[in-house]
N, C-alpha and C positions, 0 to 999 in steps of 0.2 A: 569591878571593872572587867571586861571582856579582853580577853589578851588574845593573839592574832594565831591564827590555827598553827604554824609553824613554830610555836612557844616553846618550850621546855617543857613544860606541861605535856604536851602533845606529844614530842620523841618519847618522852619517858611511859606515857600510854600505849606506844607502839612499841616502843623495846619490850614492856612487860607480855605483852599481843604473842610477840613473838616468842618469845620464851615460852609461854602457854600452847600456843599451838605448837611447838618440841615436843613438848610434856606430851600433847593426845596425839599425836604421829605417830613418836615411837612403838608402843604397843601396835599399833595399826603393822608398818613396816616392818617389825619382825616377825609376825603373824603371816604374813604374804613371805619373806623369804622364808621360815621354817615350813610352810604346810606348800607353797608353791616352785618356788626357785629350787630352792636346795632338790628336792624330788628328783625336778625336771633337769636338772644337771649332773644330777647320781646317776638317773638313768643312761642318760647320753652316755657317761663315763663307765656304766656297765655292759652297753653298747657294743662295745670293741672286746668282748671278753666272752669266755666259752662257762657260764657256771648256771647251778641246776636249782640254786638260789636256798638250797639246805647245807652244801659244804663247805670245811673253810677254804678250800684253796678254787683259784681263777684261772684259765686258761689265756693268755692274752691270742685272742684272733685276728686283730686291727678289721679290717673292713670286711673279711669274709660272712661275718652275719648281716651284713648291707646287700652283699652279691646273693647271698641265698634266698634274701627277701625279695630281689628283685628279678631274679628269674623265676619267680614259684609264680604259677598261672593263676594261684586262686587267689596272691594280692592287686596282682594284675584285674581280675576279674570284681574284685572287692572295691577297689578305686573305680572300677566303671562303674559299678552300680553306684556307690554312695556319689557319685558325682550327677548319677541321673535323678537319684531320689532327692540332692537338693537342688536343682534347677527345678 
C-alpha cells in the first residue's frame, strides 16, 4: 500500500535528513570560523594595540593606529587608485 507523503515514514526520513546534513556542516563551519572569522577578529582586536608582532607584551593604543592610517597621503592615494583600477 502507498501511505500518504505526510506518514511517519516520511518525518522519520526527514529527521534522519536532518541529522545527516549536521553531521556534513559541521566540519564545513569550523573550517570557515578557524581559517576565516577567528583571523578576521584577531586582527580587529590587534588593531587597537602598539606591537611588533615578535614580543610578548602590547601597547594598548585604542584608535590612534586608525588616526595615523587615515591621515597618511599614500592610503589616501592607495584607495584612489584601487577605486579607479576597479571601476
Amino acid at each position: 500500500m502507498l501511505e500518504r507523503v505526510g506518514g511517519p515514514k516520511a518525518r522519520h526520513f526527514f529527521q534522519k535528513e536532518k541529522i545527516s546534513l549536521g553531521v556534513f556542516l559541521i566540519p564545513a563551519i569550523v573550517i570557515v570560523l578557524v581559517f576565516s572569522l577567528f583571523p578576521a577578529f584577531y586582527s580587529f582586536f590587534l588593531s587597537f594595540f602598539s606591537w611588533n608582532g615578535f614580543s610578548p607584551t602590547k601597547e594598548f593604543v585604542g584608535l590612534k593606529n586608525y588616526r595615523t592610517a587615515l591621515n597618511d597621503p599614500e592610503l589616501k592615494n592607495s584607495i584612489i587608485v584601487t577605486l579607479i583600477y576597479s571601476l
